[in-house]
C-alpha positions as CSV (number, residue, x, y, z in Angstrom):
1,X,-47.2,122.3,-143.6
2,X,-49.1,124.1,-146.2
3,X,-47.3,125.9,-148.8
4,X,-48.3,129.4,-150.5
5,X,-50.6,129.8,-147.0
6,X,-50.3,131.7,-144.3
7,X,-50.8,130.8,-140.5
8,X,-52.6,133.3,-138.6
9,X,-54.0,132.8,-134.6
10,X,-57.4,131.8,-136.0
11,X,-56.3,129.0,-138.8
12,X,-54.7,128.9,-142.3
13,X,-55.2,131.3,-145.0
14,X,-54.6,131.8,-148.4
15,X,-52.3,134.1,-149.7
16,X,-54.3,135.8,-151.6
17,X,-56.6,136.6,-149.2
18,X,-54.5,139.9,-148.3
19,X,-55.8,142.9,-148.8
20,X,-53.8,145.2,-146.7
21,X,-51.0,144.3,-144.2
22,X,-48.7,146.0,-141.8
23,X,-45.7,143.2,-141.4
24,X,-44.9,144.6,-137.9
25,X,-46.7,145.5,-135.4
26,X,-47.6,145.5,-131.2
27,X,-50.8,144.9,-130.8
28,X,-50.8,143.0,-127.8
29,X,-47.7,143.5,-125.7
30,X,-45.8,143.7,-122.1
31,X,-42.6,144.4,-122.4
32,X,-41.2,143.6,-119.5
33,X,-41.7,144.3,-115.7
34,X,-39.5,146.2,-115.1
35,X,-39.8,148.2,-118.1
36,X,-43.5,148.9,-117.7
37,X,-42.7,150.2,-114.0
38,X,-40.5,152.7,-115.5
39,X,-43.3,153.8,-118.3
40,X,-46.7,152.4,-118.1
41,X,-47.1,153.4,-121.9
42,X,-45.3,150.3,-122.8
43,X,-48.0,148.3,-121.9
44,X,-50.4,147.9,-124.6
45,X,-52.7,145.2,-123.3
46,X,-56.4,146.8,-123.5
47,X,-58.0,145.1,-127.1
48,X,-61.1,146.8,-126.4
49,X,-58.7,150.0,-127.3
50,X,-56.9,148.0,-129.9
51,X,-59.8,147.5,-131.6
52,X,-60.7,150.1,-132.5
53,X,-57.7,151.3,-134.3
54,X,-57.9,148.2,-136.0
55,X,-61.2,148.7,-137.3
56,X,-59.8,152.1,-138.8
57,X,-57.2,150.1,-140.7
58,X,-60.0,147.4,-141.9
59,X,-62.4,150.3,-142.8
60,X,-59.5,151.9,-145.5
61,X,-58.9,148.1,-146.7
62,X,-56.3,146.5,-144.4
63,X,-57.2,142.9,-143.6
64,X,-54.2,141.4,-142.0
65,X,-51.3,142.7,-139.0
66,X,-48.6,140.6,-138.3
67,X,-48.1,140.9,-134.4
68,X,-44.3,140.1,-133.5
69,X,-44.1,140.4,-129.9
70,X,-42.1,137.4,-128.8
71,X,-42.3,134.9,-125.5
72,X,-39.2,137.4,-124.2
73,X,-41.7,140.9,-124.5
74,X,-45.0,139.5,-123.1
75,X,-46.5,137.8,-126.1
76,X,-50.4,135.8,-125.5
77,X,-51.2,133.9,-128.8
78,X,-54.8,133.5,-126.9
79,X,-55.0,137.5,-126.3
80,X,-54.1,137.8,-130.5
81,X,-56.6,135.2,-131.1
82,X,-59.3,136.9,-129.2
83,X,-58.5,140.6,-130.5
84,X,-58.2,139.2,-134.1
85,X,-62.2,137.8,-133.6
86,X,-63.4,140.8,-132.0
87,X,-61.6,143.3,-135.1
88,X,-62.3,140.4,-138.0
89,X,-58.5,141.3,-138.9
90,X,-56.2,138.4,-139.7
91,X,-53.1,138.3,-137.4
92,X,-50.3,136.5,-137.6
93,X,-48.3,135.7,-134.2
94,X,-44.8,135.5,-133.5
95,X,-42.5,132.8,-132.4
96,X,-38.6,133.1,-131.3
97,X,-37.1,135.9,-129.4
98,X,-36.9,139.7,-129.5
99,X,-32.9,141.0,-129.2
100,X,-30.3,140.5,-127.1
101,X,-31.4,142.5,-124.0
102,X,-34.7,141.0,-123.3
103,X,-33.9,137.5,-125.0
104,X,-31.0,136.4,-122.8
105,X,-32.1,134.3,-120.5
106,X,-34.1,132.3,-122.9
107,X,-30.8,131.7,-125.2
108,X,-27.9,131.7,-123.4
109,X,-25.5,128.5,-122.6
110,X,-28.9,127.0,-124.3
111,X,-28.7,124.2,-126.7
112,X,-29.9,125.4,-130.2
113,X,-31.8,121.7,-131.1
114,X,-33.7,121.8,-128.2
115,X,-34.6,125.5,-129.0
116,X,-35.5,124.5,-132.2
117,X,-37.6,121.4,-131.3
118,X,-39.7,123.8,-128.8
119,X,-40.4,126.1,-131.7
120,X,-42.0,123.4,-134.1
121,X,-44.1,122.0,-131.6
122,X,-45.3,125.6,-131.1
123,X,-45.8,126.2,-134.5
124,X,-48.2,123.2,-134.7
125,X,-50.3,124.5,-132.4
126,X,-53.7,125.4,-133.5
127,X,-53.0,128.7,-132.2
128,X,-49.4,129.0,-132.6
129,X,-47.0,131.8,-134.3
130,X,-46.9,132.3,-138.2
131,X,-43.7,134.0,-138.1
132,X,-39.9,132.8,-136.5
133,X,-38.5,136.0,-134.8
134,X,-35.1,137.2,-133.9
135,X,-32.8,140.1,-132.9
136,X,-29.2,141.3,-133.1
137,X,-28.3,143.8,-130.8
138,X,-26.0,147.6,-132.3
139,X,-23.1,146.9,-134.9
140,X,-23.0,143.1,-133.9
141,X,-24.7,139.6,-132.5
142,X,-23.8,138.0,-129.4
143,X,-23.3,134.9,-128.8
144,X,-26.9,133.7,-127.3
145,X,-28.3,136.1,-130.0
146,X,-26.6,133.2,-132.5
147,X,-28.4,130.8,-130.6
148,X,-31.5,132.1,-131.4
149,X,-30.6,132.7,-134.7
150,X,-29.8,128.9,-135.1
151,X,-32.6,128.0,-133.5
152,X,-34.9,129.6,-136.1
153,X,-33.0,128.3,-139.0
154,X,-33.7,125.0,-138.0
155,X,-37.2,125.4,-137.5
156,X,-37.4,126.8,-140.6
157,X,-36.1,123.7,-142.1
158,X,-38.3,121.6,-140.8
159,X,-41.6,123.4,-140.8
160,X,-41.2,125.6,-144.0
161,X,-41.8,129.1,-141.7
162,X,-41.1,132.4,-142.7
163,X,-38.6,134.4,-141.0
164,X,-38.5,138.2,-139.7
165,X,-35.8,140.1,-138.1
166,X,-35.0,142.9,-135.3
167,X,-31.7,144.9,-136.7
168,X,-30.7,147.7,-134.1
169,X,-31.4,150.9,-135.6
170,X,-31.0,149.2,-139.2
171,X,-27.3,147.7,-138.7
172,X,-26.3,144.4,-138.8
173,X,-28.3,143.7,-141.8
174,X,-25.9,141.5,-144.1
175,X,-24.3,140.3,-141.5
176,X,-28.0,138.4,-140.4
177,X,-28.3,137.5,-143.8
178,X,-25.5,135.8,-144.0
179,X,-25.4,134.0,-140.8
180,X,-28.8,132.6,-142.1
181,X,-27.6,131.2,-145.6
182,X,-24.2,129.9,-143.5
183,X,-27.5,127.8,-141.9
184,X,-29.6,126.5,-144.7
185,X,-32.0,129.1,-145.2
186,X,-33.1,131.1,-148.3
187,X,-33.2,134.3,-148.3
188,X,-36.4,134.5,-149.6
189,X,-37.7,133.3,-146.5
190,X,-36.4,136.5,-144.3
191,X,-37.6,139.9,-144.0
192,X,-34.7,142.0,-143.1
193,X,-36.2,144.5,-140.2
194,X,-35.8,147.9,-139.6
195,X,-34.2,148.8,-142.9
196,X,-35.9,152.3,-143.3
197,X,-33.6,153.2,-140.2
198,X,-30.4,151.9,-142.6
199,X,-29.2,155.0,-144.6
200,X,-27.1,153.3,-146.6
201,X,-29.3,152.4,-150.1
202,X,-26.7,149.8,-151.2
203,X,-27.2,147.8,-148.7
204,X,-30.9,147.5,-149.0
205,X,-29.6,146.8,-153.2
206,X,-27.6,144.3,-151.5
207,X,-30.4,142.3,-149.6
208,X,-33.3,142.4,-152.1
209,X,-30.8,141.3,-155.0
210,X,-29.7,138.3,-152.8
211,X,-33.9,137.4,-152.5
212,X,-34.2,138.7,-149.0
213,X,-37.5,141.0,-147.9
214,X,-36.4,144.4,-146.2
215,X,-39.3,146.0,-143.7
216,X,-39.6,149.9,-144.0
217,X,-41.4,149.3,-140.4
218,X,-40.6,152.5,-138.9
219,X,-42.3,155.1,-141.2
220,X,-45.3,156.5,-138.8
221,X,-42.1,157.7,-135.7
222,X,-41.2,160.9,-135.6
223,X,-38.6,160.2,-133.7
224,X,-36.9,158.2,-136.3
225,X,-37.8,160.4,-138.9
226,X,-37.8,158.0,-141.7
227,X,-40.8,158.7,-143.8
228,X,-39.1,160.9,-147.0
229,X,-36.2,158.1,-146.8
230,X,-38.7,155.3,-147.4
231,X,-40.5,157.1,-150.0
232,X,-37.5,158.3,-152.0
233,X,-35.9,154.3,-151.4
234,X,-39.3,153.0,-152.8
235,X,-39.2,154.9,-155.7
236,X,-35.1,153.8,-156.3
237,X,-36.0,150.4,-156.5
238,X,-39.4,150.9,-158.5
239,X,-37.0,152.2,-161.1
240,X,-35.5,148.8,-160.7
241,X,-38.3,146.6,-160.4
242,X,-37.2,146.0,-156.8
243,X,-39.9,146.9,-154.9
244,X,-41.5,143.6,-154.5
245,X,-39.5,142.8,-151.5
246,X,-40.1,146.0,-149.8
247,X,-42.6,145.2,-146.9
248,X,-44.3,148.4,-144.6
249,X,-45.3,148.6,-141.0
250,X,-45.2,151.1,-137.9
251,X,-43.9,149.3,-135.2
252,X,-46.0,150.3,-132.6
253,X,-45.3,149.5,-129.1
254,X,-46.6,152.2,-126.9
255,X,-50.2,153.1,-125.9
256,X,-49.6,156.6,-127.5
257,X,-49.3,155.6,-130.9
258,X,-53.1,154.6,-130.7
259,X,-55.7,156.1,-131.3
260,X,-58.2,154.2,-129.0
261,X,-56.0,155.1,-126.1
262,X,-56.2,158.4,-127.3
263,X,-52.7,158.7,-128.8
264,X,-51.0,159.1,-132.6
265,X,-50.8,158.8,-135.4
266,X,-52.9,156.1,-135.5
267,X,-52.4,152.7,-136.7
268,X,-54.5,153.3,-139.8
269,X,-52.1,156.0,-140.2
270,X,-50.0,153.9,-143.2
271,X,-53.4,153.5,-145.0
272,X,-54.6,156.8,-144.4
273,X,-51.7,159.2,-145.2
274,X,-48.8,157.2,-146.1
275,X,-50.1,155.7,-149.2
276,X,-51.4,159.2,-150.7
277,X,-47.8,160.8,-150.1
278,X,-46.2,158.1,-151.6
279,X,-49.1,157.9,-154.3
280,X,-48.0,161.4,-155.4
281,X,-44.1,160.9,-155.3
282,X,-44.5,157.9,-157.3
283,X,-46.4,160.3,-159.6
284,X,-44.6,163.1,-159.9
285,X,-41.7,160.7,-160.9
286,X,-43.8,159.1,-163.7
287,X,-43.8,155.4,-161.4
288,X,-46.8,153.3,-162.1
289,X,-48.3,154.6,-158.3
290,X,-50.6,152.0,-158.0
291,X,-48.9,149.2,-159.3
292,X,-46.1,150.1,-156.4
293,X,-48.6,150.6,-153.5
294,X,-50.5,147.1,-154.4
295,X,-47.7,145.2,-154.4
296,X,-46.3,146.9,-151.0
297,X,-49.4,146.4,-149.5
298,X,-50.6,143.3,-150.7
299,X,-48.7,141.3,-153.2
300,X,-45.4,141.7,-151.1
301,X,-46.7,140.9,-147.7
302,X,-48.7,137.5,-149.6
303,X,-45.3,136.2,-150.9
304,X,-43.4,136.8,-147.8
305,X,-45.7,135.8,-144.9
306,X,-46.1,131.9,-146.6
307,X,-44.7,128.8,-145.4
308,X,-42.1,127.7,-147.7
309,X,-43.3,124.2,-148.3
């Protein structure tokens, strides 16, 4: 593979091409049917209307999404590749499996290997995923959840891919890290998801100090209420010289989140408000401000989104 480069849907990049990058997003997504019967906002499948939020993020400097809807939640690699032309934004798409609920069917009784062996030929695709994804369900993993989780360990191995995870409202955190060394993996290679929905600071201590990358992916929700948490975590680990594994995204995965379909806050939102709150936190606290906000925007995102080797 290609070390210190990153695969997006429209070829190899270097690292240090980022400018700006959100490490999880929906940019293309269908849940599934039944879902999207239930609440046609979950279908966010219109790049026309996607564009044009992503040429709000590219105008305030952000060059690069990763995009982990997986096979499980409607994922189109070609669809990523076309909306990625038509913005002139890098994206990175995702291989592996969302959690438990939707990712069933794919996993269970299945045979890990053969998983695995799937995922590499994917990955070698000229249009194929730059990111393994998987997901652990509330307080615990099931067992074709581990499956999964096997799965990408071993295509990890072989292909040098990073990782990125799904935690349920932040738990189950260590517990994936773990599981992952028990297979081979470094933690250096996995971005911990969700982890601005994890109250509990020690644990995020506990992650970065092991190597592992934490996502604070859920700032822009209302409904999650995380943004002050993030900020005031940010500026813990600053203190520390932590921050470099700290990673930032949204989430998004409903047609009122965007702004081309008429919703908020916007994807630009993180670019556009975010980074001026945290500016002055940061500076109020006497924290290099945009030292911080370069390396969560940019450095970070670089060192976790390469292949290994």
């Amino acid at each position: 593979m290609n070390p210190n480069k990153i695969k997006t849907v429209t070829g190899w990049i270097d690292a240090n091409e980022i400018q700006g990058c959100y490490v999880h997003e929906h940019l293309y997504a269908k849940a599934t049917k039944s879902i999207v019967d239930n609440n046609p906002n979950m279908a966010v499948t219109d790049l026309s209307k996607i564009a044009v939020d992503l040429k709000e993020f590219k105008d305030l400097g952000g060059n690069c999404v990763v995009e982990v809807t997986t096979i499980d939640y409607g994922r189109d690699l070609n669809k990523l590749h076309d909306l990625s032309k038509l913005s002139a934004v890098y994206i990175v798409g995702t291989g592996g499996f969302n959690k438990g609920v939707f990712n069933r069917e794919f996993l269970e009784n299945k045979d890990y290997h053969t998983i695995a062996k799937d995922l590499v030929f994917e990955i070698n695709q000229e249009i194929g995923p730059g990111v393994l994804k998987i997901g652990t369900s509330l307080n615990r993993i099931d067992d074709w959840e581990l499956v999964g989780l096997k799965a990408i360990s071993e295509a990890h191995k072989q292909t040098g891919i990073p990782i990125t995870t799904h935690t349920e409202k932040g738990t189950f955190a260590s517990q994936q890290l773990s599981l992952f060394k028990q297979e081979g993996v470094h933690p250096s290679a996995i971005i911990i998801g969700h982890q601005d929905q994890n109250t509990d600071f020690s644990e995020h201590m506990k992650l970065i100090t092991q190597g592992a990358f934490i996502g604070y992916d859920s700032i822009p929700k209302t409904k999650y209420d995380t943004k002050n948490r993030a900020m005031e975590f940010i500026a813990h680990l600053a203190t520390k010289g932590l921050h470099s594994h700290v990673l930032v995204s949204g989430d998004f995965a409903r047609t009122n989140y965007y702004h081309g379909y008429g919703g908020e806050p916007g994807l630009a939102y993180l670019l556009s408000e975010f980074k001026e709150e945290l500016r002055y936190y940061l500076m109020k606290q006497d924290i290099d401000a945009d030292k911080v906000i370069e390396d969560i925007f940019k450095n970070n995102p670089a060192k976790a989104l390469s292949f290994r080797f």
